[in-house]
Chimera marker file (.cmm) of the C-alpha trace (Angstrom):
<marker_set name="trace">
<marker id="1" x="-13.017" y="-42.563" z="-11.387" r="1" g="1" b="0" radius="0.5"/>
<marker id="2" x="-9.859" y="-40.441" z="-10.135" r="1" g="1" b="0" radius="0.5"/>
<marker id="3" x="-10.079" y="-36.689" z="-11.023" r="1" g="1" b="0" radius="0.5"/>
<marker id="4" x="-6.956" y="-34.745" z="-10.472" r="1" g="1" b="0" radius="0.5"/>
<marker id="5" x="-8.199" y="-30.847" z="-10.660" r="1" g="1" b="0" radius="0.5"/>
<marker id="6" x="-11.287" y="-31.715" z="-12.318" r="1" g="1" b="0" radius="0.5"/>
<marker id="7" x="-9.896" y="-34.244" z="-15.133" r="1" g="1" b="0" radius="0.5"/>
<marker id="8" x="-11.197" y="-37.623" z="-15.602" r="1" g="1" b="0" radius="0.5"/>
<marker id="9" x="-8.534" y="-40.493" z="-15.212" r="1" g="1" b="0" radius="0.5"/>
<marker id="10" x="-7.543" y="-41.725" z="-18.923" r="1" g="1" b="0" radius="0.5"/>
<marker id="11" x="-4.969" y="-44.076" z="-17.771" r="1" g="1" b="0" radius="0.5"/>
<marker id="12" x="-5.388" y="-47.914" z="-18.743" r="1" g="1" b="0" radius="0.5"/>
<marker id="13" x="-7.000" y="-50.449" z="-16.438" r="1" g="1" b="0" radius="0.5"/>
<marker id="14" x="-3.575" y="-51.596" z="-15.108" r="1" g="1" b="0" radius="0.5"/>
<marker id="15" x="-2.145" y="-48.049" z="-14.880" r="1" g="1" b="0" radius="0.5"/>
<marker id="16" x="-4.856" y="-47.396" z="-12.830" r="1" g="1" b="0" radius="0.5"/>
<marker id="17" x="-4.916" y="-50.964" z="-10.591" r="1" g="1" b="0" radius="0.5"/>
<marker id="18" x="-1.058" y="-50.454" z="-10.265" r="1" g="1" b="0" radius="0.5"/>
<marker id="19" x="-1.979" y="-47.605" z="-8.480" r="1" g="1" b="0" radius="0.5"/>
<marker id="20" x="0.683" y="-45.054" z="-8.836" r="1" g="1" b="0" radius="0.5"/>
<marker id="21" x="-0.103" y="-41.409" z="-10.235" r="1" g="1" b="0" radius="0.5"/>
<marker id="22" x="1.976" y="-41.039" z="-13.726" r="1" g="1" b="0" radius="0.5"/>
<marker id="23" x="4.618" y="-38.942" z="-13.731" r="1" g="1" b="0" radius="0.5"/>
<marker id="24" x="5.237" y="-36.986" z="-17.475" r="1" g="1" b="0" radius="0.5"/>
<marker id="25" x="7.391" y="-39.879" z="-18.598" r="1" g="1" b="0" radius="0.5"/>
<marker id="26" x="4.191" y="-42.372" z="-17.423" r="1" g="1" b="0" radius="0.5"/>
<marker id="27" x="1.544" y="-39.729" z="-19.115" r="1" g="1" b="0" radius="0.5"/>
<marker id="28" x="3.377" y="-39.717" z="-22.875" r="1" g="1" b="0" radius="0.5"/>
<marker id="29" x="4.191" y="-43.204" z="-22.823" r="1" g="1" b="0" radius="0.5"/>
<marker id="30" x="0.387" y="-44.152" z="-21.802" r="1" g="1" b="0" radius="0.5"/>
<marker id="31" x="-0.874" y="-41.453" z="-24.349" r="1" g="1" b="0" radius="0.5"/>
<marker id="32" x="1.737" y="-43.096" z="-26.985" r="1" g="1" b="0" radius="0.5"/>
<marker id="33" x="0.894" y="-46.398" z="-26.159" r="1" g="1" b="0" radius="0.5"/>
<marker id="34" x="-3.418" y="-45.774" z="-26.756" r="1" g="1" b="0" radius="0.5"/>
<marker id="35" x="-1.884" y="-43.864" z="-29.975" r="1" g="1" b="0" radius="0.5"/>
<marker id="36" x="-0.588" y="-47.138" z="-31.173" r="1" g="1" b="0" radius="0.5"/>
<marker id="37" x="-3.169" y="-49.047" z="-30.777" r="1" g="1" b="0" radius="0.5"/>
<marker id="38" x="-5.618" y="-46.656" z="-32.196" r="1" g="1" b="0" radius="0.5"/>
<marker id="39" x="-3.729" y="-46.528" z="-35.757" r="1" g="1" b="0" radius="0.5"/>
<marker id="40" x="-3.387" y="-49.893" z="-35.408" r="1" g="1" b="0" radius="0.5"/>
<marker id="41" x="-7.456" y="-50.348" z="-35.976" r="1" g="1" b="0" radius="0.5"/>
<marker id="42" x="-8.449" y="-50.728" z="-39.589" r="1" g="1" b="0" radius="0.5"/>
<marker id="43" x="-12.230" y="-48.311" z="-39.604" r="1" g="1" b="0" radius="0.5"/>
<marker id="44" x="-14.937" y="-51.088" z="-39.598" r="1" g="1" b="0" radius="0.5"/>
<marker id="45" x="-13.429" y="-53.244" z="-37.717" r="1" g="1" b="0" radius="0.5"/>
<marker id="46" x="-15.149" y="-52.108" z="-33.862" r="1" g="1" b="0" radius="0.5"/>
<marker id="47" x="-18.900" y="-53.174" z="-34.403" r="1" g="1" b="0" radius="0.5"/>
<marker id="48" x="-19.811" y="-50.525" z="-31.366" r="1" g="1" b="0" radius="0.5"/>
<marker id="49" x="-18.086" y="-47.582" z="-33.307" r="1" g="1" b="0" radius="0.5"/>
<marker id="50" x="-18.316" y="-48.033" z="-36.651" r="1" g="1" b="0" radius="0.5"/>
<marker id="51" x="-16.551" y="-44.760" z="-37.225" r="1" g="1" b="0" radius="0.5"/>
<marker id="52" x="-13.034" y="-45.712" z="-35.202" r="1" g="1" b="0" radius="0.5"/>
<marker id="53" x="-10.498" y="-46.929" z="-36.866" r="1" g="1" b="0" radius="0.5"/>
<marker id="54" x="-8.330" y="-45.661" z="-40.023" r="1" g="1" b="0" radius="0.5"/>
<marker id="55" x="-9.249" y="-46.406" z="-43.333" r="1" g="1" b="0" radius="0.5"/>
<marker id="56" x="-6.917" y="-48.258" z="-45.619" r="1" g="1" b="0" radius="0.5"/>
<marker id="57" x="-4.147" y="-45.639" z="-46.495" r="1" g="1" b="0" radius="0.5"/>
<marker id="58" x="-2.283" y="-47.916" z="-49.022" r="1" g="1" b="0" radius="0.5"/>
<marker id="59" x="-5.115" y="-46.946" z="-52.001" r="1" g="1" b="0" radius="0.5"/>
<marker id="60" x="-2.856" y="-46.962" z="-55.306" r="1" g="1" b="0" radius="0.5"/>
<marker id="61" x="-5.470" y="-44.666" z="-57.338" r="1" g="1" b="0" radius="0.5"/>
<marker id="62" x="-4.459" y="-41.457" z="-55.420" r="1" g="1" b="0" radius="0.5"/>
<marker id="63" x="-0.861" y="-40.540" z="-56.045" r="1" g="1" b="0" radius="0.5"/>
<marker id="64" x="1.626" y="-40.077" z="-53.228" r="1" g="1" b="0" radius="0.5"/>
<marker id="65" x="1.377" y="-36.608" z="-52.099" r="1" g="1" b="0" radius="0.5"/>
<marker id="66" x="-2.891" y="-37.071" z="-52.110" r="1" g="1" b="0" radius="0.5"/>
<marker id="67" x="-2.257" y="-39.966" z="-50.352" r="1" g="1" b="0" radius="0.5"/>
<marker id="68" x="-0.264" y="-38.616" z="-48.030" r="1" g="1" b="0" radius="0.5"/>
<marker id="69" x="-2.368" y="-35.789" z="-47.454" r="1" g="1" b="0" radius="0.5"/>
<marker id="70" x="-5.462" y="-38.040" z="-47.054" r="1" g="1" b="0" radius="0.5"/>
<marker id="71" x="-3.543" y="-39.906" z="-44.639" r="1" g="1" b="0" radius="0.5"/>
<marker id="72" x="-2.613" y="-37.058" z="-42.386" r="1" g="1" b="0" radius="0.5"/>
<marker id="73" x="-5.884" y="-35.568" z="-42.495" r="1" g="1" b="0" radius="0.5"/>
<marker id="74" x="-7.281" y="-39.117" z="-41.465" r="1" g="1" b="0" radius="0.5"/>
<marker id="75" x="-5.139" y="-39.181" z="-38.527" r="1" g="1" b="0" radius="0.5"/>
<marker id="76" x="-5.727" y="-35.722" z="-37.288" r="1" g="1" b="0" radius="0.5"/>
<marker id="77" x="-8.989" y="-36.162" z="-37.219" r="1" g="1" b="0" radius="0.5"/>
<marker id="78" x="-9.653" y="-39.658" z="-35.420" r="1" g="1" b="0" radius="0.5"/>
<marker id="79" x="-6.601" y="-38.373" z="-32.564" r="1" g="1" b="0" radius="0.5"/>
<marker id="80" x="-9.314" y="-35.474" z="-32.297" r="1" g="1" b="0" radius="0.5"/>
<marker id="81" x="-12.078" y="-37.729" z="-31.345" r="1" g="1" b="0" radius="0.5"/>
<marker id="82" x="-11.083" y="-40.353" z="-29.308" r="1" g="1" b="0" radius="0.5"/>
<marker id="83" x="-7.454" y="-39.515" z="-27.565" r="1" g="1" b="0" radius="0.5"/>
<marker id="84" x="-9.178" y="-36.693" z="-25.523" r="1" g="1" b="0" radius="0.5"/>
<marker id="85" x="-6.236" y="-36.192" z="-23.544" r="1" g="1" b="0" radius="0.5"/>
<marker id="86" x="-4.450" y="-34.103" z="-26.393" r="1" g="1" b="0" radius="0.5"/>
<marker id="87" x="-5.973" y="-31.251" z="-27.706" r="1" g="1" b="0" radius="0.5"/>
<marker id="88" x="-4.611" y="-28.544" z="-30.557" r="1" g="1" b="0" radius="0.5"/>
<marker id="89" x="-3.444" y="-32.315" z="-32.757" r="1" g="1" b="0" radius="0.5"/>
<marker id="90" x="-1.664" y="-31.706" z="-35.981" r="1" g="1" b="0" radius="0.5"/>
<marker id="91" x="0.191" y="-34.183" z="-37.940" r="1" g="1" b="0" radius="0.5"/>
<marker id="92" x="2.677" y="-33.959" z="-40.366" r="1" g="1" b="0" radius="0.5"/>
<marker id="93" x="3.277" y="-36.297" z="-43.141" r="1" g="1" b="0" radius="0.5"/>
<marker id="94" x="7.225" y="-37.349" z="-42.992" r="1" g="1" b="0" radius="0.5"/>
<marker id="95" x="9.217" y="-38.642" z="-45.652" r="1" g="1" b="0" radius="0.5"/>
<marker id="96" x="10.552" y="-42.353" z="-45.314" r="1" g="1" b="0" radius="0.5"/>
<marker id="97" x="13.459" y="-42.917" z="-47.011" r="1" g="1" b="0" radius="0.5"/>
<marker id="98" x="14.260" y="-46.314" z="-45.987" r="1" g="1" b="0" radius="0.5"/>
<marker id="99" x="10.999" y="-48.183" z="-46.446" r="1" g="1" b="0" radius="0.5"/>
<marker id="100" x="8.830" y="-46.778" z="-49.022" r="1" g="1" b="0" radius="0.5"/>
<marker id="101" x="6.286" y="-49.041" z="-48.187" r="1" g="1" b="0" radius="0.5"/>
<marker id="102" x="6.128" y="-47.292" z="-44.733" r="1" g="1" b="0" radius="0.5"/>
<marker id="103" x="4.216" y="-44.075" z="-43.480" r="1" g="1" b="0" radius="0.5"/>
<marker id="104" x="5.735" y="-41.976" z="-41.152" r="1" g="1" b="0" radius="0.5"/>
<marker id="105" x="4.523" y="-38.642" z="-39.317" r="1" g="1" b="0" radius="0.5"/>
<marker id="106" x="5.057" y="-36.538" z="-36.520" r="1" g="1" b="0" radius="0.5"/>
<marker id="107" x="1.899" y="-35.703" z="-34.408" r="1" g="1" b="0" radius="0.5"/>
<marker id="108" x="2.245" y="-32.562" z="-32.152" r="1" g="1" b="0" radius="0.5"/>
<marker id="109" x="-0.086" y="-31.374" z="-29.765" r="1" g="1" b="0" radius="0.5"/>
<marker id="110" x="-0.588" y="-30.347" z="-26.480" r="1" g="1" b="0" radius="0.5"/>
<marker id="111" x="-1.558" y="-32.323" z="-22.788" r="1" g="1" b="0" radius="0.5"/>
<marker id="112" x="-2.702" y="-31.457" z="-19.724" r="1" g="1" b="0" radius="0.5"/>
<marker id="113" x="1.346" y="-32.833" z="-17.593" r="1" g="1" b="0" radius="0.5"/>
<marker id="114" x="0.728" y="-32.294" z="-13.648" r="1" g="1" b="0" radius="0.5"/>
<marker id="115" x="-2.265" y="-29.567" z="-14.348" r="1" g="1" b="0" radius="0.5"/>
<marker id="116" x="-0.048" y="-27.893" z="-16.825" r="1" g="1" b="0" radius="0.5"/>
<marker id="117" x="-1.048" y="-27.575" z="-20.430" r="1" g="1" b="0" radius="0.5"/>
<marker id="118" x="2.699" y="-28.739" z="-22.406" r="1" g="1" b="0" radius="0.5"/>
<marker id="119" x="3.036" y="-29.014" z="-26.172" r="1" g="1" b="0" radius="0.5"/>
<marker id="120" x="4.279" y="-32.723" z="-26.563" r="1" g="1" b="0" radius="0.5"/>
<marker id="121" x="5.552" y="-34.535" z="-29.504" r="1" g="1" b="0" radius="0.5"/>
<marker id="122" x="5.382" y="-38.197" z="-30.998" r="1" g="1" b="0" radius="0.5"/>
<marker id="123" x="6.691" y="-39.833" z="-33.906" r="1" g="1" b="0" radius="0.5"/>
<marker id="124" x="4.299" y="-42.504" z="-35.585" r="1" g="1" b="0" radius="0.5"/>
<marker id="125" x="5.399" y="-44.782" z="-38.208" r="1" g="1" b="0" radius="0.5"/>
<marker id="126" x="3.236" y="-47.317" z="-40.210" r="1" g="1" b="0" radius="0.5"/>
<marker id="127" x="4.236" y="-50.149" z="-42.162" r="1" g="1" b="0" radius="0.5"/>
<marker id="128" x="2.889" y="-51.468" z="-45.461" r="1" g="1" b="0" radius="0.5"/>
<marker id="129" x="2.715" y="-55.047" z="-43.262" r="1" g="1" b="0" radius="0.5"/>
<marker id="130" x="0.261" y="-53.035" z="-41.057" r="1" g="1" b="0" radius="0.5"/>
<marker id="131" x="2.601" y="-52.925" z="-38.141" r="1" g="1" b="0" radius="0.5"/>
<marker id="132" x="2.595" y="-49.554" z="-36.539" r="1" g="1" b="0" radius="0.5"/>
<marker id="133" x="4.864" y="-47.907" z="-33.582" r="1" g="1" b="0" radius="0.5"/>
<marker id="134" x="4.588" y="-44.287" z="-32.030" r="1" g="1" b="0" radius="0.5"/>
<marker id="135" x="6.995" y="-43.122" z="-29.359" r="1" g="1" b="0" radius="0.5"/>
<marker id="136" x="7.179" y="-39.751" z="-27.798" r="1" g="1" b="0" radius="0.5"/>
<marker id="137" x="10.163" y="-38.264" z="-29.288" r="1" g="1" b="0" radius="0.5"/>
<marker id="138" x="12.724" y="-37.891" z="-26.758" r="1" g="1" b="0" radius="0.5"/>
<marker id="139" x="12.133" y="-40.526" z="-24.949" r="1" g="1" b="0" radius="0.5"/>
<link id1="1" id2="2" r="1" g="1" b="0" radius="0.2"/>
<link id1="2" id2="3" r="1" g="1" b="0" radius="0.2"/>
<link id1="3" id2="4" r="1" g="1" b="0" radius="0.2"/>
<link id1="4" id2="5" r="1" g="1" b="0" radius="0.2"/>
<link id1="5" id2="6" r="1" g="1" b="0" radius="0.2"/>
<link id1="6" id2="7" r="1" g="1" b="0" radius="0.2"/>
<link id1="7" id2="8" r="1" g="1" b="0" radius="0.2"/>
<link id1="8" id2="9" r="1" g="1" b="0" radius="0.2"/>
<link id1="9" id2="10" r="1" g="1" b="0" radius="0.2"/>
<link id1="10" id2="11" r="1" g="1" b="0" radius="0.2"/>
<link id1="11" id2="12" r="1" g="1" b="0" radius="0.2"/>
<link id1="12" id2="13" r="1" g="1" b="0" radius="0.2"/>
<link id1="13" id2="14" r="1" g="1" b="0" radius="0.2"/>
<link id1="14" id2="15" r="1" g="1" b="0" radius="0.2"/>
<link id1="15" id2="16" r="1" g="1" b="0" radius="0.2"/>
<link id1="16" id2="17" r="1" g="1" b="0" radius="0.2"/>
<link id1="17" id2="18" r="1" g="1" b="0" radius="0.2"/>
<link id1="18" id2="19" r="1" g="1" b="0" radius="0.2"/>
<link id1="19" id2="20" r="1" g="1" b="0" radius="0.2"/>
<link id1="20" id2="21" r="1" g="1" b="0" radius="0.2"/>
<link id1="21" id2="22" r="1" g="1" b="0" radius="0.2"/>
<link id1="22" id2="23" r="1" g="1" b="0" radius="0.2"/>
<link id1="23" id2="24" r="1" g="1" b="0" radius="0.2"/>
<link id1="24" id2="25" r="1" g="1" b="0" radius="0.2"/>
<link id1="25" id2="26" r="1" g="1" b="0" radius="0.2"/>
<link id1="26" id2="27" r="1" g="1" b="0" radius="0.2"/>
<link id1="27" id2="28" r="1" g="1" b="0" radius="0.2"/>
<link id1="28" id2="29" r="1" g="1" b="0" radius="0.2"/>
<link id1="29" id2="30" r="1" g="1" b="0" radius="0.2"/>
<link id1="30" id2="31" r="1" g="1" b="0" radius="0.2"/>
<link id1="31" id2="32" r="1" g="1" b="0" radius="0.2"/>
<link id1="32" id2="33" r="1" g="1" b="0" radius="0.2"/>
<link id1="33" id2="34" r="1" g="1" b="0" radius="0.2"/>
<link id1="34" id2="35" r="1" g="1" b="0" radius="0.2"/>
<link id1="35" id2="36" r="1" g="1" b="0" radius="0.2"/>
<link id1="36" id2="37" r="1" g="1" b="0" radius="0.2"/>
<link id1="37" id2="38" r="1" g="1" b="0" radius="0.2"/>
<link id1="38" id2="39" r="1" g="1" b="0" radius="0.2"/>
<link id1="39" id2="40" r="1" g="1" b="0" radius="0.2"/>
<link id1="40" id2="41" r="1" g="1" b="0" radius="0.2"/>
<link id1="41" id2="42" r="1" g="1" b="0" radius="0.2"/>
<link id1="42" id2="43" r="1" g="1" b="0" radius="0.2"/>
<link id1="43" id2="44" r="1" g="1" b="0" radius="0.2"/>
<link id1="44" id2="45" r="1" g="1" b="0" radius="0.2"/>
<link id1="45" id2="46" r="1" g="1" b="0" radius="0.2"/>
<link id1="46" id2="47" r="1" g="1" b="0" radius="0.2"/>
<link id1="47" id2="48" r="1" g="1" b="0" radius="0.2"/>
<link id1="48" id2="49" r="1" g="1" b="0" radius="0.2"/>
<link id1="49" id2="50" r="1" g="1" b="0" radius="0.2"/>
<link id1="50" id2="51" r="1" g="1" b="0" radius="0.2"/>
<link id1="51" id2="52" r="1" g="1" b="0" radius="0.2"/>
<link id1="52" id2="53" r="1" g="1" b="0" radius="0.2"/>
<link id1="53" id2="54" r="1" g="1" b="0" radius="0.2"/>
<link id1="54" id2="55" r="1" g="1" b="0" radius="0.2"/>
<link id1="55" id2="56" r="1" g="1" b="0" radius="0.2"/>
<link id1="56" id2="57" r="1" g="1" b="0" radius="0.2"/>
<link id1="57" id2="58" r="1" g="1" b="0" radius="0.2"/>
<link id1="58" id2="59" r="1" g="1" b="0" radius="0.2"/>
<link id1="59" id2="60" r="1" g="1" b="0" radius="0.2"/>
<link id1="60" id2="61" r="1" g="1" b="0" radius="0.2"/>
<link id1="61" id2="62" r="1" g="1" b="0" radius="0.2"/>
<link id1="62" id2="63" r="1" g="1" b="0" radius="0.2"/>
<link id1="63" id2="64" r="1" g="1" b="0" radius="0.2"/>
<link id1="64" id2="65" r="1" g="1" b="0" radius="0.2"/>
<link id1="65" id2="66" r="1" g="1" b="0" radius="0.2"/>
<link id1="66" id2="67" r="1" g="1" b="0" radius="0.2"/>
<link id1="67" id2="68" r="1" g="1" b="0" radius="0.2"/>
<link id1="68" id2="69" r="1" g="1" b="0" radius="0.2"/>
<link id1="69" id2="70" r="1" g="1" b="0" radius="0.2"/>
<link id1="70" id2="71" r="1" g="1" b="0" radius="0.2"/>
<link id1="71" id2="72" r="1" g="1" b="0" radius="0.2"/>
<link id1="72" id2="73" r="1" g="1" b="0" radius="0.2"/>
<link id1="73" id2="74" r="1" g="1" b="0" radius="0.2"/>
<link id1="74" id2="75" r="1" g="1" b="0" radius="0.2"/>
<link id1="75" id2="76" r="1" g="1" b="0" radius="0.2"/>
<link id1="76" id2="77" r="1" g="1" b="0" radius="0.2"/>
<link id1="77" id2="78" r="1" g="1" b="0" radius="0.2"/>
<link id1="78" id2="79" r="1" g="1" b="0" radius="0.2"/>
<link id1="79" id2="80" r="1" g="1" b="0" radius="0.2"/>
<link id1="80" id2="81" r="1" g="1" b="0" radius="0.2"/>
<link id1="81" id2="82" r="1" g="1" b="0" radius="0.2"/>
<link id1="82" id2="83" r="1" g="1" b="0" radius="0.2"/>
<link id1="83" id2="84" r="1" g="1" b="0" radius="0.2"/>
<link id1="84" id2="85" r="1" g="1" b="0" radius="0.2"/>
<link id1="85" id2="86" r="1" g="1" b="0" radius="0.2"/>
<link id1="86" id2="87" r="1" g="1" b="0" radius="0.2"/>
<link id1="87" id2="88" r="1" g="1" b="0" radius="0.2"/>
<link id1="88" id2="89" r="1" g="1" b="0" radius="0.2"/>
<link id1="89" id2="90" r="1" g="1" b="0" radius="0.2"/>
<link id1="90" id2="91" r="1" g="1" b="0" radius="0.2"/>
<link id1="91" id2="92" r="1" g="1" b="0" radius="0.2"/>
<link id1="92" id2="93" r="1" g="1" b="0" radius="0.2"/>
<link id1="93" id2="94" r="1" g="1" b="0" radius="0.2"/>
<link id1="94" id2="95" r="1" g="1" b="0" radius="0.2"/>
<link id1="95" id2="96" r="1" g="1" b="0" radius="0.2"/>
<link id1="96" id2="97" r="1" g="1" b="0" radius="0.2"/>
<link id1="97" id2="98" r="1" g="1" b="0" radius="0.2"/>
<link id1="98" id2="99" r="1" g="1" b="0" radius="0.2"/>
<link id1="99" id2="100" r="1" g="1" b="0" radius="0.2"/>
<link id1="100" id2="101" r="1" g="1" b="0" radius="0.2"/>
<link id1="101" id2="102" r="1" g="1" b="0" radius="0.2"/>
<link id1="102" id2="103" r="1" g="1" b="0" radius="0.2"/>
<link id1="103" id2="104" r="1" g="1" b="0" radius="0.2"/>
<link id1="104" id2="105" r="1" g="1" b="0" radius="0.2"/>
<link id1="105" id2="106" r="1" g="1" b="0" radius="0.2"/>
<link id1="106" id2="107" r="1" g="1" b="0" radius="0.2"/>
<link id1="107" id2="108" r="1" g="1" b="0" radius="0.2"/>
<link id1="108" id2="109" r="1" g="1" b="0" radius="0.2"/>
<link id1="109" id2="110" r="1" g="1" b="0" radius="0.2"/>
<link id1="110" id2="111" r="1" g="1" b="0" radius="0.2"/>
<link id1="111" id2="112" r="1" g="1" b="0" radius="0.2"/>
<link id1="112" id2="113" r="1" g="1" b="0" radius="0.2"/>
<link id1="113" id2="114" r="1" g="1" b="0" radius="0.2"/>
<link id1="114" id2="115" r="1" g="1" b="0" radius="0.2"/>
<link id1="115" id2="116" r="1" g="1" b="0" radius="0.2"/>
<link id1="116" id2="117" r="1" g="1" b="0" radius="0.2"/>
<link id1="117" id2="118" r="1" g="1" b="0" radius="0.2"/>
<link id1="118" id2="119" r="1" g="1" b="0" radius="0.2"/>
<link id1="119" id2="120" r="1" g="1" b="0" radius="0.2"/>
<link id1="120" id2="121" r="1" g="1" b="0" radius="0.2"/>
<link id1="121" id2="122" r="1" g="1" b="0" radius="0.2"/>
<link id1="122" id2="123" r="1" g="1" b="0" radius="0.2"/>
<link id1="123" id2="124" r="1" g="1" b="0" radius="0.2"/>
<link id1="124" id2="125" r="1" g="1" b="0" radius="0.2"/>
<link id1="125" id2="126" r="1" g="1" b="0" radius="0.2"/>
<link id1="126" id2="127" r="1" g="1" b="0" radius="0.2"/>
<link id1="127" id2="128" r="1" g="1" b="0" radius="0.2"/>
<link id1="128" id2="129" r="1" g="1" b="0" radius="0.2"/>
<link id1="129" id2="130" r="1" g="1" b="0" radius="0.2"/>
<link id1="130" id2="131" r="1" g="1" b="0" radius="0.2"/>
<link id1="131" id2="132" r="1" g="1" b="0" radius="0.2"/>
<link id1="132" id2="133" r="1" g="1" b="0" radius="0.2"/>
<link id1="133" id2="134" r="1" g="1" b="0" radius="0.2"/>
<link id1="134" id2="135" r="1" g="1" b="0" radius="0.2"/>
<link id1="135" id2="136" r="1" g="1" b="0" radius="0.2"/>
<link id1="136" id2="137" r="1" g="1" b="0" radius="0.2"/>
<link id1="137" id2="138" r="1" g="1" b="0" radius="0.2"/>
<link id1="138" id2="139" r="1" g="1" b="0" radius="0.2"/>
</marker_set>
């Protein structure tokens, strides 16, 4: 594994075979990229972890701003324990006018860019058909 001042190497399999060190643009769209795919996992659903995932955030008994709450909270927390690249994660629950079927939020928090600790930004939004994107805003 490549260590660059003492870090382990999160990149992907084909960052990594490709070769080439990522540069900040490489590092948030990697980090936005495993982001994806990690709301993307319903909780149950890895047999090895039974704890990764997100549990269903469409539950109609709790009323929008518990849900919303729940669903921030949810997110916060599994970022925390398995994207170890960002540390100091908080998200915040945005409002969707267009789709109210459709979660949005904004998760801040800060990684380690070239041995420098930067605060970095994405924007995550999550269907009600389950499809989910996050980009790092700015980009």
């Amino acid at each position: 594994m490549r260590k660059a001042q003492g870090l382990p190497d999160y990149r992907s399999l084909f960052e990594r075979l490709e070769g080439r060190v990522p540069a900040q643009v490489d590092s948030l769209t990697s980090v936005a990229r495993h982001l994806q795919n990690m709301l993307g996992t319903r909780a149950g659903s890895v047999l090895a972890l039974p704890d990764y995932g997100l549990p269903d955030l469409n539950d109609m008994r709790l009323s929008l701003h518990e849900s919303l709450t729940q669903s921030r909270l949810s997110i916060e927390r599994f970022i925390q324990a398995y994207e170890p690249r960002l540390s100091k994660v908080r998200v915040t629950g945005v409002p969707e006018a267009c789709d109210p079927l459709a979660l949005a939020f904004v998760i801040e928090a800060a990684l380690v860019i070239d041995g420098v600790l930067q605060a970095v930004v994405f924007n995550a939004r999550l269907s009600g058909g389950g499809h989910v994107e996050v980009l790092p805003d700015g980009l």
